[in-house]
C-alpha positions as protocol buffer text, in pm:
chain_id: "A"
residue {
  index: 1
  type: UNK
  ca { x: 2236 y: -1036 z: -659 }
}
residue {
  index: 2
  type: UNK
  ca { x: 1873 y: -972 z: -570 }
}
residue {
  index: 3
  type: UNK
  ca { x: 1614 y: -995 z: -772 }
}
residue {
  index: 4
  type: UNK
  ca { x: 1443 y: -621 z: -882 }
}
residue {
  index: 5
  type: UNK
  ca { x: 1168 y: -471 z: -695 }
}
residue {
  index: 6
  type: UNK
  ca { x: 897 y: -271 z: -809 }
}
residue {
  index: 7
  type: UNK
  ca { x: 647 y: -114 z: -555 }
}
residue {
  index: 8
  type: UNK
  ca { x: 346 y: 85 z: -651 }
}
residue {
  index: 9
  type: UNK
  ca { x: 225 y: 349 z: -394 }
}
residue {
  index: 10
  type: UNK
  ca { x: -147 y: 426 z: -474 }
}
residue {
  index: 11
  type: UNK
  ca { x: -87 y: 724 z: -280 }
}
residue {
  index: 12
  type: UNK
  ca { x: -461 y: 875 z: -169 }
}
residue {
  index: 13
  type: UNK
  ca { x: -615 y: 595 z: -443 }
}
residue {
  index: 14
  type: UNK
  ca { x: -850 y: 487 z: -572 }
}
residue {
  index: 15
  type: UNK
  ca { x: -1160 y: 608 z: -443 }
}
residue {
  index: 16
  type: UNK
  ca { x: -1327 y: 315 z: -338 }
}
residue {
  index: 17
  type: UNK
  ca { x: -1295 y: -59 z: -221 }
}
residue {
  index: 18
  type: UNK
  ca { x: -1425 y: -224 z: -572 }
}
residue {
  index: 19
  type: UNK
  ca { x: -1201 y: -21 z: -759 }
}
residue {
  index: 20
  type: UNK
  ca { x: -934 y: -134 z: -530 }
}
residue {
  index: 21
  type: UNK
  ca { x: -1012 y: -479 z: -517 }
}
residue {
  index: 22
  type: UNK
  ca { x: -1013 y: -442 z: -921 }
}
residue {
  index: 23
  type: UNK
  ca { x: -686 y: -229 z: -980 }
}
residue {
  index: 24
  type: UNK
  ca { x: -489 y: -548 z: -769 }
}
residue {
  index: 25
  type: UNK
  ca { x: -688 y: -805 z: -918 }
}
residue {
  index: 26
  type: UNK
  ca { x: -550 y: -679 z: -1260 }
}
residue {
  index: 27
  type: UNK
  ca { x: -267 y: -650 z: -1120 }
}
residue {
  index: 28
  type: UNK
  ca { x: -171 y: -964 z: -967 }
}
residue {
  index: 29
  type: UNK
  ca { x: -330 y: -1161 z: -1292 }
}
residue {
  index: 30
  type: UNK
  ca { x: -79 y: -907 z: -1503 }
}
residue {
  index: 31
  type: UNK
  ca { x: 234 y: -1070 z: -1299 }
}
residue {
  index: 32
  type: UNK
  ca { x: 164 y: -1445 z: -1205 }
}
residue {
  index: 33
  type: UNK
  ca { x: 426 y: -1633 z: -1309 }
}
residue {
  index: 34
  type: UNK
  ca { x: 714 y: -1357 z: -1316 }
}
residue {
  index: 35
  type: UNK
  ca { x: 977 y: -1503 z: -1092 }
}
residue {
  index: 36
  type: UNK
  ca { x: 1259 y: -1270 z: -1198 }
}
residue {
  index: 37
  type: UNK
  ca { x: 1100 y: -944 z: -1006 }
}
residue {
  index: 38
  type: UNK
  ca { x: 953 y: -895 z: -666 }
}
residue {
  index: 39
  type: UNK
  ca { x: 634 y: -678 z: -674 }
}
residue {
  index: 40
  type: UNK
  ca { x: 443 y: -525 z: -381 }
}
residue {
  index: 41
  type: UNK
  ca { x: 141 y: -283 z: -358 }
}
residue {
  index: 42
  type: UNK
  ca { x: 77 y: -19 z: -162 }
}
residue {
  index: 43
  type: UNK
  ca { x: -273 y: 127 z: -113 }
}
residue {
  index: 44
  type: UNK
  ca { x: -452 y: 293 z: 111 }
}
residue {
  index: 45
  type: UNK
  ca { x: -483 y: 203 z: 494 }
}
residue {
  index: 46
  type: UNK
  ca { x: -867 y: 125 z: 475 }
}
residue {
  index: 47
  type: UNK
  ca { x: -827 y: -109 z: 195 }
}
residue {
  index: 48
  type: UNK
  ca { x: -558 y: -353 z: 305 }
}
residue {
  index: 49
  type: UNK
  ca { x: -835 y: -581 z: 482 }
}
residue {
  index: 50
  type: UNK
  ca { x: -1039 y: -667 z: 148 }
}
residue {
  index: 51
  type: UNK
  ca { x: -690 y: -681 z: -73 }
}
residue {
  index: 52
  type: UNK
  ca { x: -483 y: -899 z: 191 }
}
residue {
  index: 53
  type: UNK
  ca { x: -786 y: -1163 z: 115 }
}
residue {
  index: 54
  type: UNK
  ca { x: -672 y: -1209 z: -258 }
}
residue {
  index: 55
  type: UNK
  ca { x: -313 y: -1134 z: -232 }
}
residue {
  index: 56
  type: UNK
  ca { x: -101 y: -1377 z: -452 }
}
residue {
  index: 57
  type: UNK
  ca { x: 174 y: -1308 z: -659 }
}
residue {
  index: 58
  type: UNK
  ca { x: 197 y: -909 z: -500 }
}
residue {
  index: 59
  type: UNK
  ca { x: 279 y: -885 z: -171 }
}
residue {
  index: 60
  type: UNK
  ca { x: 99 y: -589 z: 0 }
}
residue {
  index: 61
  type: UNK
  ca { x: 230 y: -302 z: 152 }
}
residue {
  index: 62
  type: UNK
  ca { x: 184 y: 9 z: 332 }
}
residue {
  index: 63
  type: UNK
  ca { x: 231 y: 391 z: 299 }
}
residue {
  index: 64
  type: UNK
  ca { x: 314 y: 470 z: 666 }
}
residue {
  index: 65
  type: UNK
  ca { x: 308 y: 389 z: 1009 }
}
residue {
  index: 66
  type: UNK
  ca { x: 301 y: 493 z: 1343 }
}
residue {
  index: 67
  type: UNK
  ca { x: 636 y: 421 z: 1607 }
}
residue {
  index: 68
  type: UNK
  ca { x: 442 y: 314 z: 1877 }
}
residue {
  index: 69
  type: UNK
  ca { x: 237 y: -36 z: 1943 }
}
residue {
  index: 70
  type: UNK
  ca { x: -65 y: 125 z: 2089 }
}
residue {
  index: 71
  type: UNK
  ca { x: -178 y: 430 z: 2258 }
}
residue {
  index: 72
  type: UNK
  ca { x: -375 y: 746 z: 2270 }
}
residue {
  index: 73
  type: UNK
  ca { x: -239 y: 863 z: 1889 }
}
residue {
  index: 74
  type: UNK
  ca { x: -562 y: 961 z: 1713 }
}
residue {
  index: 75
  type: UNK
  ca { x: -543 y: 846 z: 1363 }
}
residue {
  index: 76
  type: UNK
  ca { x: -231 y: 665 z: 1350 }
}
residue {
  index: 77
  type: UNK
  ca { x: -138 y: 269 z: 1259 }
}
residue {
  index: 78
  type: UNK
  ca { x: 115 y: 78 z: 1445 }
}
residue {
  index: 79
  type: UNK
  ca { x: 356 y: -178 z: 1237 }
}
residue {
  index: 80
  type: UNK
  ca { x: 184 y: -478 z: 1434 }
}
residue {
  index: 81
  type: UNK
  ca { x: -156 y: -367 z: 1322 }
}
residue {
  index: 82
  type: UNK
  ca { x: -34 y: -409 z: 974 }
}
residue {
  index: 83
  type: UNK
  ca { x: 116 y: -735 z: 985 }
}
residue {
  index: 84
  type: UNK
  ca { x: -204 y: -869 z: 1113 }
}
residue {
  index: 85
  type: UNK
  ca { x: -340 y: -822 z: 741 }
}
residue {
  index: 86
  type: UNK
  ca { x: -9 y: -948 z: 573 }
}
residue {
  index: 87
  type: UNK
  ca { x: 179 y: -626 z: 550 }
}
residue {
  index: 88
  type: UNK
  ca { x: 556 y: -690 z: 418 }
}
residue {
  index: 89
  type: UNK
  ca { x: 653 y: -363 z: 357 }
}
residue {
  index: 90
  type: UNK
  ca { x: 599 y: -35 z: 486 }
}
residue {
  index: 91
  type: UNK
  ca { x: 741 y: 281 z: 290 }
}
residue {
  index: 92
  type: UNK
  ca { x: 906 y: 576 z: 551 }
}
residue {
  index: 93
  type: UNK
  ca { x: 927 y: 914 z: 515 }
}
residue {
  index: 94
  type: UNK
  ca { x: 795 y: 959 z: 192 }
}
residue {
  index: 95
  type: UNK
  ca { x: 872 y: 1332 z: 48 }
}
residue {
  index: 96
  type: UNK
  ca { x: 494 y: 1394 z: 43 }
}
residue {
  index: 97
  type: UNK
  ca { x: 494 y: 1356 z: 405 }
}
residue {
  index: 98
  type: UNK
  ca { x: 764 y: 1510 z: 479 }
}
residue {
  index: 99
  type: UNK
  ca { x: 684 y: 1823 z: 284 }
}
residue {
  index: 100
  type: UNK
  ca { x: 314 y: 1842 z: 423 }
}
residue {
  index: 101
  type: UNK
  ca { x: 288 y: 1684 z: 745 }
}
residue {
  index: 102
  type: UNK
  ca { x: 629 y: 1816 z: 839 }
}
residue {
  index: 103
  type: UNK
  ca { x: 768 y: 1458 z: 934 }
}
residue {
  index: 104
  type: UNK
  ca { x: 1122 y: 1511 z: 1098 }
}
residue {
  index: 105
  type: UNK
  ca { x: 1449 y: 1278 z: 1065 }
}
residue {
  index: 106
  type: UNK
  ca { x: 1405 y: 1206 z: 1399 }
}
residue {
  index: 107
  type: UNK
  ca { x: 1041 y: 1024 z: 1327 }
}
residue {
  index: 108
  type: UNK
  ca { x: 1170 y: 858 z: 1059 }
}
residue {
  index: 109
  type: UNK
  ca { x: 1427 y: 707 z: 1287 }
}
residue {
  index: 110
  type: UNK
  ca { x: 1145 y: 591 z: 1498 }
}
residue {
  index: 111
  type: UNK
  ca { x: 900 y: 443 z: 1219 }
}
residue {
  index: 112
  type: UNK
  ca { x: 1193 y: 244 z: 1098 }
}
residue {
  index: 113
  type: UNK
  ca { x: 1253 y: 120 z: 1432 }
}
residue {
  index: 114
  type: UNK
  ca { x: 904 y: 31 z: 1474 }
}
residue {
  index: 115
  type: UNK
  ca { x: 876 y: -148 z: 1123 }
}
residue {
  index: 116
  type: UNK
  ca { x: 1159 y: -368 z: 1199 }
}
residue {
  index: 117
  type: UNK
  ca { x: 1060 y: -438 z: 1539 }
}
residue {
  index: 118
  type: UNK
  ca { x: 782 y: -661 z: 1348 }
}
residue {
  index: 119
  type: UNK
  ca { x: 1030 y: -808 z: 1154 }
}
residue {
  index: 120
  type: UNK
  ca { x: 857 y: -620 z: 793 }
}
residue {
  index: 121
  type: UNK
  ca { x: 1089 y: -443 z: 552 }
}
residue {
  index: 122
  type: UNK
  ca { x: 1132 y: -75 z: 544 }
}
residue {
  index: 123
  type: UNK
  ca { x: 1109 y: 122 z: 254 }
}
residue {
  index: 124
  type: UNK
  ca { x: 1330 y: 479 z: 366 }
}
residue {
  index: 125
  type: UNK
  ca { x: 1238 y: 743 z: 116 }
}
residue {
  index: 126
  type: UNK
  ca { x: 1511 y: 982 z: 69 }
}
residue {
  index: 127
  type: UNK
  ca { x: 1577 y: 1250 z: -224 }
}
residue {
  index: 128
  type: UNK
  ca { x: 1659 y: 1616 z: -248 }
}
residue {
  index: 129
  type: UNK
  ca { x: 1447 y: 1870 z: -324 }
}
residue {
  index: 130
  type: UNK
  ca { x: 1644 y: 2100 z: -603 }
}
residue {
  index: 131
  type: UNK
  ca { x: 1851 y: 1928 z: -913 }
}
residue {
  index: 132
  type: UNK
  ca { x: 2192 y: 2022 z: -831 }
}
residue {
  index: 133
  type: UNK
  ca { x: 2314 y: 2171 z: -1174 }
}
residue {
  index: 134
  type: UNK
  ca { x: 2637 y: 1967 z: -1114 }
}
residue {
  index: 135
  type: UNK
  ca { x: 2529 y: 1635 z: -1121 }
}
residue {
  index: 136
  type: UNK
  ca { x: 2627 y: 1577 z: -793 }
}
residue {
  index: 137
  type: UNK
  ca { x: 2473 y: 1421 z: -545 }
}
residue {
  index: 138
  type: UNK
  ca { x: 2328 y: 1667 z: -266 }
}
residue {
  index: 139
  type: UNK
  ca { x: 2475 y: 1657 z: 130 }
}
residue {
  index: 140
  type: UNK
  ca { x: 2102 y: 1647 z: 227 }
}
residue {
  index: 141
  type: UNK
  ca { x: 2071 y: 1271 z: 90 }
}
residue {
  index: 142
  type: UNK
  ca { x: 2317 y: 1194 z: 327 }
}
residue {
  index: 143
  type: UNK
  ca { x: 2213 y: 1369 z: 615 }
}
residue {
  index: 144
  type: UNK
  ca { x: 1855 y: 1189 z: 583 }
}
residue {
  index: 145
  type: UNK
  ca { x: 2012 y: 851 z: 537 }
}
residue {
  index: 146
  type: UNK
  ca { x: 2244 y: 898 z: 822 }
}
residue {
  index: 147
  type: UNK
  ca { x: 1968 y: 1027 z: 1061 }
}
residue {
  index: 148
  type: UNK
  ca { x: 1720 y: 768 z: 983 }
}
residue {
  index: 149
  type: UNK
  ca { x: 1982 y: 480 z: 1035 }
}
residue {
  index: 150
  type: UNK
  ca { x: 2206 y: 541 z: 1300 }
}
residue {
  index: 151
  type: UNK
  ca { x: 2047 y: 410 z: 1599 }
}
residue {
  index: 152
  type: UNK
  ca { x: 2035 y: 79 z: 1455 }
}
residue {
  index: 153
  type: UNK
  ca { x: 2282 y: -171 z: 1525 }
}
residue {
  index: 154
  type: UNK
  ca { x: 2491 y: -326 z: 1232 }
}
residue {
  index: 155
  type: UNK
  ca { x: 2278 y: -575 z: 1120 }
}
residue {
  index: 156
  type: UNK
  ca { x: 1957 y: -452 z: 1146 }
}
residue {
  index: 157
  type: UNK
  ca { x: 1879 y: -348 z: 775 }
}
residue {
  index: 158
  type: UNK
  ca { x: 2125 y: -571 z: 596 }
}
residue {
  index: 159
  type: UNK
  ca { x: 1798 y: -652 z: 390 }
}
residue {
  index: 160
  type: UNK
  ca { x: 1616 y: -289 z: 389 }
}
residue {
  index: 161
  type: UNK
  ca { x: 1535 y: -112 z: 89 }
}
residue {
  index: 162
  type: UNK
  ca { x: 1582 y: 244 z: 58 }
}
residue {
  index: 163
  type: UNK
  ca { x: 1371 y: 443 z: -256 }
}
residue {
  index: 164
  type: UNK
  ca { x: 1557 y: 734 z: -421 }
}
residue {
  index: 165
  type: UNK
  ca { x: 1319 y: 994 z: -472 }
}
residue {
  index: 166
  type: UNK
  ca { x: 1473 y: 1361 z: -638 }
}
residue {
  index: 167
  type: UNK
  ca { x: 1143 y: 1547 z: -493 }
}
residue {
  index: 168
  type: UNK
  ca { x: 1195 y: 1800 z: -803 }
}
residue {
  index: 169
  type: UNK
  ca { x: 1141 y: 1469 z: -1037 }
}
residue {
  index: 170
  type: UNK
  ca { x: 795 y: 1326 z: -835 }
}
residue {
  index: 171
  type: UNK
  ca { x: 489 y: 1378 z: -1072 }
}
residue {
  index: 172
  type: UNK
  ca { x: 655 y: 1614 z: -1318 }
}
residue {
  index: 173
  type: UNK
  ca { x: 714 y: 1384 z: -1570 }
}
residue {
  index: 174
  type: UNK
  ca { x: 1079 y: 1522 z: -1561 }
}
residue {
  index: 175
  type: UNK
  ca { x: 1260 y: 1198 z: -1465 }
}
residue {
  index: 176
  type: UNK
  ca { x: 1643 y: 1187 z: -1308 }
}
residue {
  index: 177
  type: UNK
  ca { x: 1881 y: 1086 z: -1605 }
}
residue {
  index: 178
  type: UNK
  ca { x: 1951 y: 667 z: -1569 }
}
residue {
  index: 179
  type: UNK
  ca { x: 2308 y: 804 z: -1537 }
}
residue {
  index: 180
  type: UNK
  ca { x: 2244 y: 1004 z: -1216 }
}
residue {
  index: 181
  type: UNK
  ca { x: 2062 y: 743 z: -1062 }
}
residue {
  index: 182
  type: UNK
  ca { x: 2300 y: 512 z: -1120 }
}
residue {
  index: 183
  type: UNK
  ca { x: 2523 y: 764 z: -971 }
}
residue {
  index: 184
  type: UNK
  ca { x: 2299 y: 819 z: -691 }
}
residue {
  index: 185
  type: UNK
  ca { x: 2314 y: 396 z: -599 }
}
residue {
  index: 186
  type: UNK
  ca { x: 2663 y: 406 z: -566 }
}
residue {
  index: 187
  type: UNK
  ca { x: 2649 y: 696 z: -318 }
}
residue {
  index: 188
  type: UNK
  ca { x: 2371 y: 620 z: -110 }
}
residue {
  index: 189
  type: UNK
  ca { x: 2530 y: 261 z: -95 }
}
residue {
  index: 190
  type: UNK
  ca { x: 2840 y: 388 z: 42 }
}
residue {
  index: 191
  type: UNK
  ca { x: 2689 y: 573 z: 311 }
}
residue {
  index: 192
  type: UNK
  ca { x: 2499 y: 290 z: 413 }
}
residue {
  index: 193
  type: UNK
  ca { x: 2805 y: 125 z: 432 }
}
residue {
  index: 194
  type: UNK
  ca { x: 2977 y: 407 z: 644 }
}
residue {
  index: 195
  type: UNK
  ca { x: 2685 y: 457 z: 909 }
}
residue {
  index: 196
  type: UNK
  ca { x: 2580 y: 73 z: 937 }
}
residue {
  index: 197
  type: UNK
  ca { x: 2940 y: -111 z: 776 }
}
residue {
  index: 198
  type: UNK
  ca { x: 3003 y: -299 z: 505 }
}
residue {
  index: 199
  type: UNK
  ca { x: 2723 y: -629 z: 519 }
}
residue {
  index: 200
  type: UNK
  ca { x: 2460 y: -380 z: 560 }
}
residue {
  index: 201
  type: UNK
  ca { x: 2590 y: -171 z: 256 }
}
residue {
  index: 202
  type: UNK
  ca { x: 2606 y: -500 z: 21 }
}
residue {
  index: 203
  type: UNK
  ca { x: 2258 y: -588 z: 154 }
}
residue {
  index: 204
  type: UNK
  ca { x: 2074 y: -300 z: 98 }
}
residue {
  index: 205
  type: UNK
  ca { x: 1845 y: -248 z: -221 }
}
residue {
  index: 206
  type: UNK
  ca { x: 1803 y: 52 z: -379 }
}
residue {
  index: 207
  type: UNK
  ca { x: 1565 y: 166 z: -606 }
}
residue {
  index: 208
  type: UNK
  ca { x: 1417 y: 452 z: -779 }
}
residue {
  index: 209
  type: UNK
  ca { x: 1117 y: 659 z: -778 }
}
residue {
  index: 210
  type: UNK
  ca { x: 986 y: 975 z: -958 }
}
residue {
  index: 211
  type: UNK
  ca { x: 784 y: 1001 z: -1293 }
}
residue {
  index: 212
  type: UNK
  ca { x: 872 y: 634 z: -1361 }
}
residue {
  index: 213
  type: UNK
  ca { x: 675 y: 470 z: -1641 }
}
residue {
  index: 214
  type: UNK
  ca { x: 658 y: 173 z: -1871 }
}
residue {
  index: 215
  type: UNK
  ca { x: 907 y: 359 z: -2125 }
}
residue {
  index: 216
  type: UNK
  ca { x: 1176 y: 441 z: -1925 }
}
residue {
  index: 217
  type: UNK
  ca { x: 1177 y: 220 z: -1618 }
}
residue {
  index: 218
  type: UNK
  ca { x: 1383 y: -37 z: -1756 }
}
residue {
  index: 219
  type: UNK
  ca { x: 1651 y: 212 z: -1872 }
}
residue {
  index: 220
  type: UNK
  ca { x: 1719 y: 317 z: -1474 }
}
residue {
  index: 221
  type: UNK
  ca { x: 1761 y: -128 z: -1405 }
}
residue {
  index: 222
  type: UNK
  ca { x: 2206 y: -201 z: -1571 }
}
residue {
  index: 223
  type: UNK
  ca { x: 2285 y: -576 z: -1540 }
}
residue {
  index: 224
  type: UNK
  ca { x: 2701 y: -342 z: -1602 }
}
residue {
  index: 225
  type: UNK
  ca { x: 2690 y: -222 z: -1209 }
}
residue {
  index: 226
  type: UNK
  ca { x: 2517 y: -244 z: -959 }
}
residue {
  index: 227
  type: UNK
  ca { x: 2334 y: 53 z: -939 }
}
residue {
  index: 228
  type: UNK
  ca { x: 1900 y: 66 z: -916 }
}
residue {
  index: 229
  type: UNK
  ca { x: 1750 y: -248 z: -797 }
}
residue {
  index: 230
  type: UNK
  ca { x: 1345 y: -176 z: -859 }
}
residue {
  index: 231
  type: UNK
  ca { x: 1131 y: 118 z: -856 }
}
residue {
  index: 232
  type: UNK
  ca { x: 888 y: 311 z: -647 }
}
residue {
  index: 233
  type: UNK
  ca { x: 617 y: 357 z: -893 }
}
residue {
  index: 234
  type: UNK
  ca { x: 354 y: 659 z: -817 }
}
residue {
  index: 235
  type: UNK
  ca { x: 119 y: 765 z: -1093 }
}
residue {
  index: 236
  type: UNK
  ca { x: 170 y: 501 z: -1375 }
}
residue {
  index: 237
  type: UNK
  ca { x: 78 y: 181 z: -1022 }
}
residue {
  index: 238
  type: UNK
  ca { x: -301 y: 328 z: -1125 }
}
residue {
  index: 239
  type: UNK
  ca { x: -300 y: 188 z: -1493 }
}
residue {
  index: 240
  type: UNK
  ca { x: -289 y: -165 z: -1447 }
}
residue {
  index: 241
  type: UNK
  ca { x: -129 y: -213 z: -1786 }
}
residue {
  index: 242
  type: UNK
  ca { x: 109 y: 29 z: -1718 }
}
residue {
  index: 243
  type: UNK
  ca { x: 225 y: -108 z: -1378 }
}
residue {
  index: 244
  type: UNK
  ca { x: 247 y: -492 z: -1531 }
}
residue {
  index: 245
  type: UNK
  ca { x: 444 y: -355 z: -1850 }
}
residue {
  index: 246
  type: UNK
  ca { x: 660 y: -191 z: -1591 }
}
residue {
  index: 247
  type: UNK
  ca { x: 731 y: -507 z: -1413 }
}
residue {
  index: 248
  type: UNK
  ca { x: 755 y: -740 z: -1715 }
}
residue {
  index: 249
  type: UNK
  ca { x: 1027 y: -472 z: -1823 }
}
residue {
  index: 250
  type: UNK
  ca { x: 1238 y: -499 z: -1570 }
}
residue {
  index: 251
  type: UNK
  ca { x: 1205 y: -862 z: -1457 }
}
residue {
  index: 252
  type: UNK
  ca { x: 1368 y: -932 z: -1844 }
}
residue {
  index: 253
  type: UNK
  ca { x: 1666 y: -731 z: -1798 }
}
């Protein structure tokens, strides 16, 4: 089995470099000496330079990147710019992004590409908009998953992590039911089995994301099945406390 991870995604915080600097310090004094969890932090592009000089115990991460190296692409980051400044992970096609800068399935294909290129560790985002009344699990997961991975050859991301992210759940405070996730683990596995076969299935992690906190993450972690394997924290990655209550929770599981 692998060990949990928990990411935080700062998203489009927090507003400046010493608050940064502060928010991981806490942070990464919150989990020293947890061994049963993996945590990594996401924050801003600008501020990866000043954190990447006190990472220890949380590796750092990134919200995006671009699919090319280099080039005239105003604005953009490339996947070896990030690993200069000890990038691990780089989260992909985020629903934020997808919903407001209109990233396609086919880009996503190409960031992922890109990320492991540099040998780093994507993070695919994937998660329907509506909760199906059902229960079930909506044909749109698949279709992202699918498009995202099949250009890849078999092995590629036998170690990749992909976040499952209900969009109607993000920042609502209306969480997906532990049951439903659990649910949702078992299906996106077997698709990732189906479009990349069975190593790269077993391999995968999968996680969850939307309205997590440090009351119910733990519930969404079963040592039963193997279902979620971490969390993509949003809102509650801000609150230091929070985020490090979040972690201890599920690293004791």
């Amino acid at each position: 089995m692998h060990k949990s991870i928990i990411i935080a995604n700062w998203k489009l915080n927090p507003g400046t470099a010493s608050e940064a600097r502060l928010l991981f310090s806490a942070v990464k004094k919150g989990v020293a000496g947890i061994r049963n969890a993996e945590v990594v932090v996401c924050p801003p592009f600008v501020y990866l330079p000043a954190l990447s000089e006190i990472r220890r115990a949380a590796s750092l991460g990134a919200q995006d990147c671009f699919w090319e190296d280099k080039g005239a692409y105003t604005g953009e980051v490339s996947s070896s710019m990030l690993k200069e400044f000890g990038v691990t992970h780089v989260i992909v096609g985020h629903s934020e992004r997808r919903n407001w800068l209109g990233e396609t399935d086919e880009m996503i294909a190409r960031k992922i590409k890109a990320v492991l290129k540099e040998k780093l560790m994507p993070v695919l985002c994937v998660g329907e908009r509506e909760r199906d009344s059902s229960g079930d699990i909506p044909v749109v997961v698949e279709e992202q998953i699918c498009a995202a991975l099949s250009g890849l050859k078999k092995g590629e991301f036998k170690n990749g992590i992909i976040a499952y992210e209900p969009v109607w759940a993000i920042g609502t405070g209306r969480p997906d039911t532990p049951d439903d996730a659990a649910r949702a683990a078992i299906f996106i596995r077997k698709i990732v089995k189906k479009v990349l076969g069975k190593t790269a299935g077993e391999g995968v992690r999968i996680i969850y994301g939307g309205s997590v906190n440090a009351k119910n993450a733990a519930s969404f972690i079963s040592k039963d099945i193997r279902g979620m394997e971490g969390m993509l924290v949003g809102g509650a990655s801000l609150k230091a406390d929070e985020f490090v209550q979040i972690v201890k929770s599920i690293s004791e599981i």
